[in-house]
PyMOL Python script that loads the backbone (N, CA, C, O; Angstrom):
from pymol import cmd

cmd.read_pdbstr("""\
ATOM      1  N   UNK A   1      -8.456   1.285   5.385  1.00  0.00           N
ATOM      2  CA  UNK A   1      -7.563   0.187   5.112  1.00  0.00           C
ATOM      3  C   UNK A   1      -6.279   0.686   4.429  1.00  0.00           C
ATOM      4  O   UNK A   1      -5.178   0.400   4.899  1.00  0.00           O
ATOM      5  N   UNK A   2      -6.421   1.442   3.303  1.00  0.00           N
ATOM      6  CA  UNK A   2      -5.124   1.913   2.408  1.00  0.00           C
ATOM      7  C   UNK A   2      -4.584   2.948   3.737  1.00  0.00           C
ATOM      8  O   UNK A   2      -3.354   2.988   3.789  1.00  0.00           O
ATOM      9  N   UNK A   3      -5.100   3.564   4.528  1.00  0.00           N
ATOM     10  CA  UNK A   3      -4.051   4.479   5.329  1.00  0.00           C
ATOM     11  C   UNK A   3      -3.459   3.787   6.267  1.00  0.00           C
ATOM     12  O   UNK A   3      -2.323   4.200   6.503  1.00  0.00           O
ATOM     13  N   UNK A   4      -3.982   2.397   7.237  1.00  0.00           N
ATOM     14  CA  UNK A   4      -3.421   1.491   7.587  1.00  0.00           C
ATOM     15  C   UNK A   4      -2.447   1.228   7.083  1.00  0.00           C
ATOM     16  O   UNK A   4      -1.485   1.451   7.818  1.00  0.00           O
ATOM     17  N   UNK A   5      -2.100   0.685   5.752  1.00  0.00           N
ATOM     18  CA  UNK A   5      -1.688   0.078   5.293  1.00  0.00           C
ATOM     19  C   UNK A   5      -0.399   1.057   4.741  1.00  0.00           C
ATOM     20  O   UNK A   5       0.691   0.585   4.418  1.00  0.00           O
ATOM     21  N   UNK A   6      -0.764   2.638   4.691  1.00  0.00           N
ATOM     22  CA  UNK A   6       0.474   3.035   4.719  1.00  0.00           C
ATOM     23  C   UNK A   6       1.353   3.501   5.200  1.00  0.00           C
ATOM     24  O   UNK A   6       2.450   3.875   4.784  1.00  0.00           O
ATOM     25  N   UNK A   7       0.433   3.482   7.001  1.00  0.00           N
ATOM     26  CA  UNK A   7       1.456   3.888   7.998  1.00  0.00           C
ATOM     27  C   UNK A   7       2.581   2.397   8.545  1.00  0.00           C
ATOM     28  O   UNK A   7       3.687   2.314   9.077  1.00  0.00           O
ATOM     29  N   UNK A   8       1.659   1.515   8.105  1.00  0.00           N
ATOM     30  CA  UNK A   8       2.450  -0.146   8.670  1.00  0.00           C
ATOM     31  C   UNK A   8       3.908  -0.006   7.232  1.00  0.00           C
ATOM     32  O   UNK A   8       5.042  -0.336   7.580  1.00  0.00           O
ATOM     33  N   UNK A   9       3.682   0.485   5.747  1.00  0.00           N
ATOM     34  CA  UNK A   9       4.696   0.721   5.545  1.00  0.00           C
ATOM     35  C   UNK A   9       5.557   1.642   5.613  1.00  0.00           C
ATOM     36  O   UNK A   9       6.738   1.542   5.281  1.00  0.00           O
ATOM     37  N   UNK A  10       4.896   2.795   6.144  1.00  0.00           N
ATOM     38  CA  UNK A  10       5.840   3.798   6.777  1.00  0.00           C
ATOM     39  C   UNK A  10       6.596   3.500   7.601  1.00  0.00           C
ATOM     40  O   UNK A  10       7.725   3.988   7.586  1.00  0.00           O
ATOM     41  N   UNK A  11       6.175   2.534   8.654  1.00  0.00           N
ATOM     42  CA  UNK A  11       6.636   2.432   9.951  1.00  0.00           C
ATOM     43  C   UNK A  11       7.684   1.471   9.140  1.00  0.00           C
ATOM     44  O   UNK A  11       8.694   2.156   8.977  1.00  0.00           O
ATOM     45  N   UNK A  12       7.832   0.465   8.691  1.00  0.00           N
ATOM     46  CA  UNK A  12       8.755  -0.482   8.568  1.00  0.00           C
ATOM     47  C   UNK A  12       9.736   0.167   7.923  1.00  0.00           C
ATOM     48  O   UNK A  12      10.861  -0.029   8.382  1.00  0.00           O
ATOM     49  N   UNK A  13       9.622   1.101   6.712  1.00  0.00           N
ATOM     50  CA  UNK A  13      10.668   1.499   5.945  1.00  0.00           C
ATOM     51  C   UNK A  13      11.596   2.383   7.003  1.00  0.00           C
ATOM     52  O   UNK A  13      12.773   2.529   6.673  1.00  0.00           O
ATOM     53  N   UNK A  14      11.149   2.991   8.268  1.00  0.00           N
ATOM     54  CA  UNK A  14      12.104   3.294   8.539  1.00  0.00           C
ATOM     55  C   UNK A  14      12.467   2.784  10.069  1.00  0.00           C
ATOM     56  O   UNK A  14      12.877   3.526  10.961  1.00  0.00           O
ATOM     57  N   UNK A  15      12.215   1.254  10.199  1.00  0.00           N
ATOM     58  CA  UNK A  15      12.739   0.211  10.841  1.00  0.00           C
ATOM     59  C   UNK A  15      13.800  -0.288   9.974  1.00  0.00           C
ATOM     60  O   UNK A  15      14.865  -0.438  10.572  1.00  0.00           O
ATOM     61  N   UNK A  16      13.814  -0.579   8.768  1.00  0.00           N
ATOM     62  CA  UNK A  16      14.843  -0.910   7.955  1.00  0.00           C
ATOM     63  C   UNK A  16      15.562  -0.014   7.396  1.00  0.00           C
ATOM     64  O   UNK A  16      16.504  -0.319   6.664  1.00  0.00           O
ATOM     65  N   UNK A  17      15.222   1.233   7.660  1.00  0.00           N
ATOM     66  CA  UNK A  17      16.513   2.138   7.325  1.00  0.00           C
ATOM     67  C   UNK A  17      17.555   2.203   8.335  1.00  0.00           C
ATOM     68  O   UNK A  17      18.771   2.166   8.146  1.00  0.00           O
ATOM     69  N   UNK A  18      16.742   2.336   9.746  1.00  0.00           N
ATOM     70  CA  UNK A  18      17.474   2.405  11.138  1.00  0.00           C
ATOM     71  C   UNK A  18      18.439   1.000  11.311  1.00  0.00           C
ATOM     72  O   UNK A  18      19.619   0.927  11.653  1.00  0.00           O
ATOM     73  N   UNK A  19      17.571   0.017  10.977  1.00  0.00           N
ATOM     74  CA  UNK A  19      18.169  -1.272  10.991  1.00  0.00           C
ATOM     75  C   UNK A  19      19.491  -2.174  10.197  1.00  0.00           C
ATOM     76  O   UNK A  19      20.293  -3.022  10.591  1.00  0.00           O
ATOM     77  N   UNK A  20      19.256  -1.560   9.019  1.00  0.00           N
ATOM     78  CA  UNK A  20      20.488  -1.915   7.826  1.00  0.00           C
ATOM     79  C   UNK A  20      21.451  -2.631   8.424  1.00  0.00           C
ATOM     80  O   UNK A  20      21.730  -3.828   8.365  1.00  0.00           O
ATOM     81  N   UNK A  21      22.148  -1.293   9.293  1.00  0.00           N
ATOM     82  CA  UNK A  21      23.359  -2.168  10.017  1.00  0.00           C
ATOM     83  C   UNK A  21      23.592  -3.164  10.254  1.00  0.00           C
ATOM     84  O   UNK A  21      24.613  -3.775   9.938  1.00  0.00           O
ATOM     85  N   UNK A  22      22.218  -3.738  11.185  1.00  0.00           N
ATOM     86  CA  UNK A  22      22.140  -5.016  11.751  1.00  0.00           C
ATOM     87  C   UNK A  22      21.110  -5.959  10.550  1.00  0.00           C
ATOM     88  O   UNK A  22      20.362  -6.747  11.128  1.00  0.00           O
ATOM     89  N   UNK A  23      21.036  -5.965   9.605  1.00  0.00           N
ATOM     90  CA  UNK A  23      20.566  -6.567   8.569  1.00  0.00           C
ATOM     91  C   UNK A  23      20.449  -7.875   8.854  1.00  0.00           C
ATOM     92  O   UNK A  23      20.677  -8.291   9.990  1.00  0.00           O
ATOM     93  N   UNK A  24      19.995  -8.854   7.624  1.00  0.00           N
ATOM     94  CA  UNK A  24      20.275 -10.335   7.847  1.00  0.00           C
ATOM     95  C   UNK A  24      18.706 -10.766   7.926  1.00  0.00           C
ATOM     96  O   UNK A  24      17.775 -10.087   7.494  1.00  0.00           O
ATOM     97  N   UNK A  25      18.626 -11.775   8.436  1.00  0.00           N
ATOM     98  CA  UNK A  25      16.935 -12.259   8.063  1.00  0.00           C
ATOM     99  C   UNK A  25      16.587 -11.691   9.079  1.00  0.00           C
ATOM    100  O   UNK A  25      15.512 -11.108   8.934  1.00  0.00           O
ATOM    101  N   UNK A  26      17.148 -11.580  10.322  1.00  0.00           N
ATOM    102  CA  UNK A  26      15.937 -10.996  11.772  1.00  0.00           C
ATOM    103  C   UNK A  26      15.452  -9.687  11.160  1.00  0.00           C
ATOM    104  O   UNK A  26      14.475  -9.301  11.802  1.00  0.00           O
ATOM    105  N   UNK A  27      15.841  -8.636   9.902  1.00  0.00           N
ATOM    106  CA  UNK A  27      15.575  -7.496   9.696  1.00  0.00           C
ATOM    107  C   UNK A  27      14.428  -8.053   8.765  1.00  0.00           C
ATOM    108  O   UNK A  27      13.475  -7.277   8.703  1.00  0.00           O
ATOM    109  N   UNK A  28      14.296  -9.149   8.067  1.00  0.00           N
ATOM    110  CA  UNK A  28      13.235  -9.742   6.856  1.00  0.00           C
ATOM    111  C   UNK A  28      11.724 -10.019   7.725  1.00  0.00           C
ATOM    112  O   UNK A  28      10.529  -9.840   7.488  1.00  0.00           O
ATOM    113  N   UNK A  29      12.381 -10.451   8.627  1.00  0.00           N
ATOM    114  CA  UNK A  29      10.953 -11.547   9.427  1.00  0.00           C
ATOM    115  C   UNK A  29       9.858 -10.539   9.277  1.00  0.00           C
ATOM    116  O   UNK A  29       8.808 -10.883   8.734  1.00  0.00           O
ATOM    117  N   UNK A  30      10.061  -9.056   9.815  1.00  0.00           N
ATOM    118  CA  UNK A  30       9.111  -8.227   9.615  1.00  0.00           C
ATOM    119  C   UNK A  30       8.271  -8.343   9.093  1.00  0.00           C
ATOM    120  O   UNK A  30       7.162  -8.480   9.610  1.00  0.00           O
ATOM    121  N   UNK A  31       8.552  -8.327   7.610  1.00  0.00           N
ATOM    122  CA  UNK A  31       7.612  -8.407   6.696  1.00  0.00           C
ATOM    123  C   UNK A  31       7.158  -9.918   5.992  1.00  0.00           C
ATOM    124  O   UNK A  31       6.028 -10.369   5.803  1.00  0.00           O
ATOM    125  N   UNK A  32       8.241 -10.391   5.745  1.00  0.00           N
ATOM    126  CA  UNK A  32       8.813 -11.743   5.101  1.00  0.00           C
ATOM    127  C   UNK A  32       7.958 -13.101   6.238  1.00  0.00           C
ATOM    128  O   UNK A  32       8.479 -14.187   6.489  1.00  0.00           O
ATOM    129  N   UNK A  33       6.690 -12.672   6.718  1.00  0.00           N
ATOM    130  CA  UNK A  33       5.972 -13.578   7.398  1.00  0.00           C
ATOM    131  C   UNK A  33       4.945 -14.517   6.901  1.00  0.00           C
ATOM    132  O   UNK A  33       4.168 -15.073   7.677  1.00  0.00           O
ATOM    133  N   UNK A  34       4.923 -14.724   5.500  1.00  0.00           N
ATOM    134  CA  UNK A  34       4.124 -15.308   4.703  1.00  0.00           C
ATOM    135  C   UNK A  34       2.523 -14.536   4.626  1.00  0.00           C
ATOM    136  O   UNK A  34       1.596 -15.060   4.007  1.00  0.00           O
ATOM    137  N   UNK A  35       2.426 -13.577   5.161  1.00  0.00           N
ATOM    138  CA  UNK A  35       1.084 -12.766   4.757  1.00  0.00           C
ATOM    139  C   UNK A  35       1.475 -11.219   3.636  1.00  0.00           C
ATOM    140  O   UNK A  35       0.940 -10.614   2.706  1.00  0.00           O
ATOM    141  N   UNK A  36       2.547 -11.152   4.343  1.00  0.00           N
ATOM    142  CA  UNK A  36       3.019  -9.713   3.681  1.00  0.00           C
ATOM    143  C   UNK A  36       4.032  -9.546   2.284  1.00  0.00           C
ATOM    144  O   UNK A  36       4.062  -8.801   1.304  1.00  0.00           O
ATOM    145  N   UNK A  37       4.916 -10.817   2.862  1.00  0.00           N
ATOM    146  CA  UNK A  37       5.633 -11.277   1.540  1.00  0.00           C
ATOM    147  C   UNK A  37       5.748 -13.143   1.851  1.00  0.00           C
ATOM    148  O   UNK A  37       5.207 -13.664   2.826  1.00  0.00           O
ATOM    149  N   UNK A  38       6.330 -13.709   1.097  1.00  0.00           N
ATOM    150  CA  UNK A  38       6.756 -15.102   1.205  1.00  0.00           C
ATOM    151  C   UNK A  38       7.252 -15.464   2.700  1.00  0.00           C
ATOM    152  O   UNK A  38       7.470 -14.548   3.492  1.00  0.00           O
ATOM    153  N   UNK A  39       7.365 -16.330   2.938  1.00  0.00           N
ATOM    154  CA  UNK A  39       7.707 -16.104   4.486  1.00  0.00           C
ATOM    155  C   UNK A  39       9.147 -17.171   4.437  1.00  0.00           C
ATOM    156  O   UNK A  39       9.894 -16.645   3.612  1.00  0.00           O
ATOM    157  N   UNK A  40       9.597 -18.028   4.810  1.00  0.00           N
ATOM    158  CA  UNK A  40      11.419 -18.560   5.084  1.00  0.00           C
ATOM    159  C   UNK A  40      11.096 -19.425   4.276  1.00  0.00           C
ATOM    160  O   UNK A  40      11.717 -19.289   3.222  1.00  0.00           O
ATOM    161  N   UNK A  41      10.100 -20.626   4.281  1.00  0.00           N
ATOM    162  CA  UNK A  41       9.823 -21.866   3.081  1.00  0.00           C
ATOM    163  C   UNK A  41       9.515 -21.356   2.144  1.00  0.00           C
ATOM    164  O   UNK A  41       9.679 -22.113   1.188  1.00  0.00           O
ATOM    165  N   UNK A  42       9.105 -20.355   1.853  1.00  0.00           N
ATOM    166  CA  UNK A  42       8.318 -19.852   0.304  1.00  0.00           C
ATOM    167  C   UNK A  42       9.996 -18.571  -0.317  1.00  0.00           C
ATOM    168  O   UNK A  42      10.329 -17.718  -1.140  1.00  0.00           O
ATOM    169  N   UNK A  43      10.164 -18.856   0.102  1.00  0.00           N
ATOM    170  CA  UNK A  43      11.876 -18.243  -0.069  1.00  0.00           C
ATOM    171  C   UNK A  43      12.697 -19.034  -0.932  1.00  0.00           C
ATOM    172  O   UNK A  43      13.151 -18.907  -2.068  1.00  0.00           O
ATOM    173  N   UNK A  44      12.742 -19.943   0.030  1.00  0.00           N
ATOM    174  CA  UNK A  44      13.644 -21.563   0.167  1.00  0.00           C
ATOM    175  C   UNK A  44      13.059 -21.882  -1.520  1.00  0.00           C
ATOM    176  O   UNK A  44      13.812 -21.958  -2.491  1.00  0.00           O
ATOM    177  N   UNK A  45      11.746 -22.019  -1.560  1.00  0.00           N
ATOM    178  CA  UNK A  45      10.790 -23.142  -2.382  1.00  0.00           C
ATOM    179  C   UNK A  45      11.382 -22.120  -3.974  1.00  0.00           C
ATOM    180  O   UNK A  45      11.790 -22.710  -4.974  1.00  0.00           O
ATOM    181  N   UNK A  46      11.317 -20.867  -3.904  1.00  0.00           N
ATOM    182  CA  UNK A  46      11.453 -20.047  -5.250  1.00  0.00           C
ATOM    183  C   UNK A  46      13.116 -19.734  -5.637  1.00  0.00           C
ATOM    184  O   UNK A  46      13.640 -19.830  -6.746  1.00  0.00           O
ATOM    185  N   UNK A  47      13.600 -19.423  -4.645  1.00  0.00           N
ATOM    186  CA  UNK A  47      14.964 -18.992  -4.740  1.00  0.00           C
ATOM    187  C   UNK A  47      16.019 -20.599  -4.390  1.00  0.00           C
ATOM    188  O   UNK A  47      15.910 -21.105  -3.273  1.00  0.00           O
ATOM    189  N   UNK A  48      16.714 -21.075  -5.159  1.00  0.00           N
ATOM    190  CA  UNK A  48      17.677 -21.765  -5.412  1.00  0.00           C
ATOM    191  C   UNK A  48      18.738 -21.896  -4.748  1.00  0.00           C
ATOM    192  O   UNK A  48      19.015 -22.766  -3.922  1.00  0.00           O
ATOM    193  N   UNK A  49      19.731 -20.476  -5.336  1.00  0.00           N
ATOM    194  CA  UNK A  49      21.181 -20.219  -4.508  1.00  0.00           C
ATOM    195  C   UNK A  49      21.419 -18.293  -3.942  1.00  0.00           C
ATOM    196  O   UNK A  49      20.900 -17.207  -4.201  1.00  0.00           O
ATOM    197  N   UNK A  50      22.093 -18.625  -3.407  1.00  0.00           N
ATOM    198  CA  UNK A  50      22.247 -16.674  -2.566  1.00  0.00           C
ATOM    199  C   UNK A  50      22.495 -15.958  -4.087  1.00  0.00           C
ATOM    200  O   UNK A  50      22.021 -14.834  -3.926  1.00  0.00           O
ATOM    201  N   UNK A  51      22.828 -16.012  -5.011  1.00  0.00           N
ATOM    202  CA  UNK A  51      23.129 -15.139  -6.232  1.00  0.00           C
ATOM    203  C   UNK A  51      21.388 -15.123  -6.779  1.00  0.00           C
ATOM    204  O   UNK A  51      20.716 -14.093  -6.846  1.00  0.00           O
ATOM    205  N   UNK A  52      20.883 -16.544  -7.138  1.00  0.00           N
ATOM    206  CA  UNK A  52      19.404 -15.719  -7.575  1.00  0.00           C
ATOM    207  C   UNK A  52      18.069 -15.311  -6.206  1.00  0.00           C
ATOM    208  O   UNK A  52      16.930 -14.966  -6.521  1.00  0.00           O
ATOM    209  N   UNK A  53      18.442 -15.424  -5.032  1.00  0.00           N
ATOM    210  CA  UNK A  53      17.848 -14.853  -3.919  1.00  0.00           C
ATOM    211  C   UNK A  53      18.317 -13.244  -4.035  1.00  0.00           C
ATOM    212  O   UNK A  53      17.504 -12.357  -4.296  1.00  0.00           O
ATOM    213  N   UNK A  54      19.684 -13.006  -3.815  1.00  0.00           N
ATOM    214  CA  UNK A  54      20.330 -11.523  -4.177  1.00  0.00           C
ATOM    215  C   UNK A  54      19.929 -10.856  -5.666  1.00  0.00           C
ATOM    216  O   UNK A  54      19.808  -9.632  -5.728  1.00  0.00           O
ATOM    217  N   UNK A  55      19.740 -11.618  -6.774  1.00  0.00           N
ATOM    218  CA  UNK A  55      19.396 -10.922  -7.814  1.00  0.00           C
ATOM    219  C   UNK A  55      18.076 -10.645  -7.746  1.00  0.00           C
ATOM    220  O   UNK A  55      17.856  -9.550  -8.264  1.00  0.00           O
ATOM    221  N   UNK A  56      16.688 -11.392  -7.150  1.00  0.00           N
ATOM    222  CA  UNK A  56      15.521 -10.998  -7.302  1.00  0.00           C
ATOM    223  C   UNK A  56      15.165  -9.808  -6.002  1.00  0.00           C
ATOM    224  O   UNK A  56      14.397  -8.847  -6.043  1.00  0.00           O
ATOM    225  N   UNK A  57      15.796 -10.160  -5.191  1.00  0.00           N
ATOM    226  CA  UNK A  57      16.087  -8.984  -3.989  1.00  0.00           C
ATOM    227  C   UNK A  57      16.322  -7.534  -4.965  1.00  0.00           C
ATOM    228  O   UNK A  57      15.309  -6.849  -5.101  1.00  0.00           O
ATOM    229  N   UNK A  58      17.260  -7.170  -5.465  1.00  0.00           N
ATOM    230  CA  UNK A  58      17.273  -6.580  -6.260  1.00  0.00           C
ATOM    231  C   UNK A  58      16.523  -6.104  -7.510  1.00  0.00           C
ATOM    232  O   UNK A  58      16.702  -4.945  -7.884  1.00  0.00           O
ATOM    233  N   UNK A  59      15.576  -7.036  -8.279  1.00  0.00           N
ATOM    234  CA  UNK A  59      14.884  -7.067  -8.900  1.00  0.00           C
ATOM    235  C   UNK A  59      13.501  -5.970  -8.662  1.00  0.00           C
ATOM    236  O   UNK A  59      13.046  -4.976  -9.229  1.00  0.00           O
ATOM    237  N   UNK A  60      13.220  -6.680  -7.661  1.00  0.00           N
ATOM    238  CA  UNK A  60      11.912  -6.354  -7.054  1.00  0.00           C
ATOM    239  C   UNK A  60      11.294  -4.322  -6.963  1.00  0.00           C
ATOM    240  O   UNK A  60      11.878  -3.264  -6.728  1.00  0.00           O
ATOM    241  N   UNK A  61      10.577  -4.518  -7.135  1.00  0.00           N
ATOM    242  CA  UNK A  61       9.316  -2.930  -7.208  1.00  0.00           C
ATOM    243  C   UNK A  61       9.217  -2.958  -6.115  1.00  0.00           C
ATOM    244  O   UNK A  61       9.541  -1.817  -5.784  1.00  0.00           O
ATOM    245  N   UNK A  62       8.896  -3.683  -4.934  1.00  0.00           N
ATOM    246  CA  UNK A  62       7.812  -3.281  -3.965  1.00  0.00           C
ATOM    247  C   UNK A  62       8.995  -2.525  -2.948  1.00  0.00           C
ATOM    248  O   UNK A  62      10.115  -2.823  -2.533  1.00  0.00           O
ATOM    249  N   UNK A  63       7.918  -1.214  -2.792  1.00  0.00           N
ATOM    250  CA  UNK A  63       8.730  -0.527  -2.020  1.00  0.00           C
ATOM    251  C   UNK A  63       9.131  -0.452  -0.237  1.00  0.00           C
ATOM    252  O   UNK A  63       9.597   0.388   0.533  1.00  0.00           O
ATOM    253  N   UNK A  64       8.696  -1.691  -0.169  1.00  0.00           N
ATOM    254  CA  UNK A  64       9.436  -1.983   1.435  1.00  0.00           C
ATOM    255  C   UNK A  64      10.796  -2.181   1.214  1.00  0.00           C
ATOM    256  O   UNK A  64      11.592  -2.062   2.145  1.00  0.00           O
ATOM    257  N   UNK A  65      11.229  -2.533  -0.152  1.00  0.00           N
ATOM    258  CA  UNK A  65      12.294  -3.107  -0.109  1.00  0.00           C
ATOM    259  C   UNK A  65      13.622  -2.615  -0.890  1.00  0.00           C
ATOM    260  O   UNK A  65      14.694  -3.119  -1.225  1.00  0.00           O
ATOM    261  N   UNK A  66      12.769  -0.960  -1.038  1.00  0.00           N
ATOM    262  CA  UNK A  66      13.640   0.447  -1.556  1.00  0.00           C
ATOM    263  C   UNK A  66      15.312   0.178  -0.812  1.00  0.00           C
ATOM    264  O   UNK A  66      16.301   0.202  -1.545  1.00  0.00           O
ATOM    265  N   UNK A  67      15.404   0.001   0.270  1.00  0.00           N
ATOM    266  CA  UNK A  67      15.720   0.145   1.477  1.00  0.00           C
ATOM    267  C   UNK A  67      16.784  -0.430   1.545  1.00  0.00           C
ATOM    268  O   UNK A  67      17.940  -0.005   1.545  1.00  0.00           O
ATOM    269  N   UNK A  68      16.306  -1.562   1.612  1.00  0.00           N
ATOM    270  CA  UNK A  68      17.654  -2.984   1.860  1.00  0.00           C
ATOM    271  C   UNK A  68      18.277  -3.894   0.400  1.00  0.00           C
ATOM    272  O   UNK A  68      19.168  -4.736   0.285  1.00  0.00           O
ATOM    273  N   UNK A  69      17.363  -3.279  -0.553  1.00  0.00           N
ATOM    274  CA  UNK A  69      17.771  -3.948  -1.858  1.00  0.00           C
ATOM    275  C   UNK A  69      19.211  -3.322  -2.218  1.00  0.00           C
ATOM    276  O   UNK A  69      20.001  -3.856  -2.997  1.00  0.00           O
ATOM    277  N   UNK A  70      19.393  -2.345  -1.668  1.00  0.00           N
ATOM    278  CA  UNK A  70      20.678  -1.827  -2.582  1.00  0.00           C
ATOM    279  C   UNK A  70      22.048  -2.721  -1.153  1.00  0.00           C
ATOM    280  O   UNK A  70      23.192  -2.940  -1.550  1.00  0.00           O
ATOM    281  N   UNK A  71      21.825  -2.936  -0.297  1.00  0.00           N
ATOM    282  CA  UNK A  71      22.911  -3.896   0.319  1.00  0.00           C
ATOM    283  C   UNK A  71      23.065  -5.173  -0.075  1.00  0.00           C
ATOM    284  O   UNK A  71      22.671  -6.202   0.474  1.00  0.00           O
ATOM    285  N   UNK A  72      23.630  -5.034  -1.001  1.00  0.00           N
ATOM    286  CA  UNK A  72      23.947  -6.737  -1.217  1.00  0.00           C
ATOM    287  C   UNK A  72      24.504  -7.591  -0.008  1.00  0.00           C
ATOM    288  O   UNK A  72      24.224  -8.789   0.046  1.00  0.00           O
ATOM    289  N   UNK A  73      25.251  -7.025   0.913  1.00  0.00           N
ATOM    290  CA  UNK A  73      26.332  -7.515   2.050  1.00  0.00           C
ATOM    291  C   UNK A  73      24.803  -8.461   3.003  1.00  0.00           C
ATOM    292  O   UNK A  73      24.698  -9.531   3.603  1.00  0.00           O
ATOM    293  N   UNK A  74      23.936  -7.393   2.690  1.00  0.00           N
ATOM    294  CA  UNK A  74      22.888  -7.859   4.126  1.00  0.00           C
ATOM    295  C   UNK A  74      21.969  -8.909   3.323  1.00  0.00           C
ATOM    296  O   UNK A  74      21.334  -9.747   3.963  1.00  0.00           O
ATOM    297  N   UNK A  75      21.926  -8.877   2.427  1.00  0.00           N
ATOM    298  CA  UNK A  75      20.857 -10.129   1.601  1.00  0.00           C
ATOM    299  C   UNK A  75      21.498 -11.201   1.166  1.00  0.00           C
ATOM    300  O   UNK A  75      20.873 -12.258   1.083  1.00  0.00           O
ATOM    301  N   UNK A  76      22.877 -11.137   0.801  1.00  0.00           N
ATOM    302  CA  UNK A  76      23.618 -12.462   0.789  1.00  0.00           C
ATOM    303  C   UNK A  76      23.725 -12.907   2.418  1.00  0.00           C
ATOM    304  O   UNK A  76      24.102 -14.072   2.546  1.00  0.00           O
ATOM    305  N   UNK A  77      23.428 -12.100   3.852  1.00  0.00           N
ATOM    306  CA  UNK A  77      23.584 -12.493   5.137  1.00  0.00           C
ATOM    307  C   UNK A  77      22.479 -13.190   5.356  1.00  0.00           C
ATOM    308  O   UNK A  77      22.468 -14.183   6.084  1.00  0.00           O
ATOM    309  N   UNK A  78      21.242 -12.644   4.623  1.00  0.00           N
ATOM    310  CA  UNK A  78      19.863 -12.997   4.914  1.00  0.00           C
ATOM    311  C   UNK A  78      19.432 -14.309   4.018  1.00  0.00           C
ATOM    312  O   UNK A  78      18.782 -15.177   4.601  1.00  0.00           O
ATOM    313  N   UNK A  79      19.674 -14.448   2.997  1.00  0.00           N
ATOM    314  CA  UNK A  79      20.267 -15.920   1.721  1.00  0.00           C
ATOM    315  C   UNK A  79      20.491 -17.020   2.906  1.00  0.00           C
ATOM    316  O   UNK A  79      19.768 -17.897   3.380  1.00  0.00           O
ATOM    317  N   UNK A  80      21.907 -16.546   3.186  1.00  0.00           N
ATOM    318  CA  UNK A  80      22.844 -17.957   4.216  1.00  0.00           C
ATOM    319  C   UNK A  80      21.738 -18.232   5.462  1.00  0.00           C
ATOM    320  O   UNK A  80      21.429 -19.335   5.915  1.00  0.00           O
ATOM    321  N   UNK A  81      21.281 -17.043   5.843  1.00  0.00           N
ATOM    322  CA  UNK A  81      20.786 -17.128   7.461  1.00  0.00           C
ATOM    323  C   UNK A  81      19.779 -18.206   7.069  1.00  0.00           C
ATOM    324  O   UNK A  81      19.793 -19.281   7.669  1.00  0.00           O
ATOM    325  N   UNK A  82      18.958 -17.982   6.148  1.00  0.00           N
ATOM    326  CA  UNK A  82      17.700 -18.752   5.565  1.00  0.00           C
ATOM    327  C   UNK A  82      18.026 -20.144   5.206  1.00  0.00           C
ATOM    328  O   UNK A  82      17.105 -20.955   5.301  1.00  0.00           O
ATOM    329  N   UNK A  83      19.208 -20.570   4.799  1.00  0.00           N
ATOM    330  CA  UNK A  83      19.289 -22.250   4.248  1.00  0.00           C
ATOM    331  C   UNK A  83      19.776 -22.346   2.529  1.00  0.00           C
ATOM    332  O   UNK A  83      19.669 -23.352   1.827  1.00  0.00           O
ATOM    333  N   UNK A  84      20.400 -20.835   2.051  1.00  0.00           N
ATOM    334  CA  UNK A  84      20.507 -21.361   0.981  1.00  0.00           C
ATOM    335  C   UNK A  84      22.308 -20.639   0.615  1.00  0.00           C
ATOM    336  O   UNK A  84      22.951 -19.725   1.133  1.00  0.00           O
ATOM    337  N   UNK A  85      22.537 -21.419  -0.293  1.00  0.00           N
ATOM    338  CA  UNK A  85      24.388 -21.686  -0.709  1.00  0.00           C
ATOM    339  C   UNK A  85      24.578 -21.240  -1.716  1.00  0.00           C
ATOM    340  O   UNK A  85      25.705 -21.285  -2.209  1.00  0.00           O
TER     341      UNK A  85
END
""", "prot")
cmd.dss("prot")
cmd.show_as("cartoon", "prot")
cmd.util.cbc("prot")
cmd.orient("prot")
């Protein structure tokens, strides 16, 4: 199970390294499916406005999200894409 579990985050971290460019929520869904992390309503339901969605983006330990936390450009894209102002 744990080696599963660390090739599925192997594999993603460097889907989202490759991916950055094209950032925004289609790069989130990956993971962001409500089993792995919160999924678009459980987003919505915790995070408020794109500044405290972008600050806990930032916040965060878990290391899927080594990756894309340091783009602010693509998580304020991924904020708006999702429903929040």
């Amino acid at each position: 199970m744990k080696q599963t579990l660390v090739i599925v985050a192997g594999v993603l971290l460097l889907t989202a390294a490759a991916g950055s460019a094209a950032a925004g929520w289609n790069s989130c869904v990956g993971c962001h499916n409500g089993s792995l992390a919160p999924d678009k309503a459980g987003l919505l339901e915790k995070h408020k406005t794109v500044a405290a969605f972008v600050k806990a983006a930032q916040a965060t330990q878990s290391p899927l999200m080594q990756t894309i936390k340091t783009d602010e450009k693509a998580l304020r894209e991924a904020a708006q894409e999702i429903g929040l102002k």
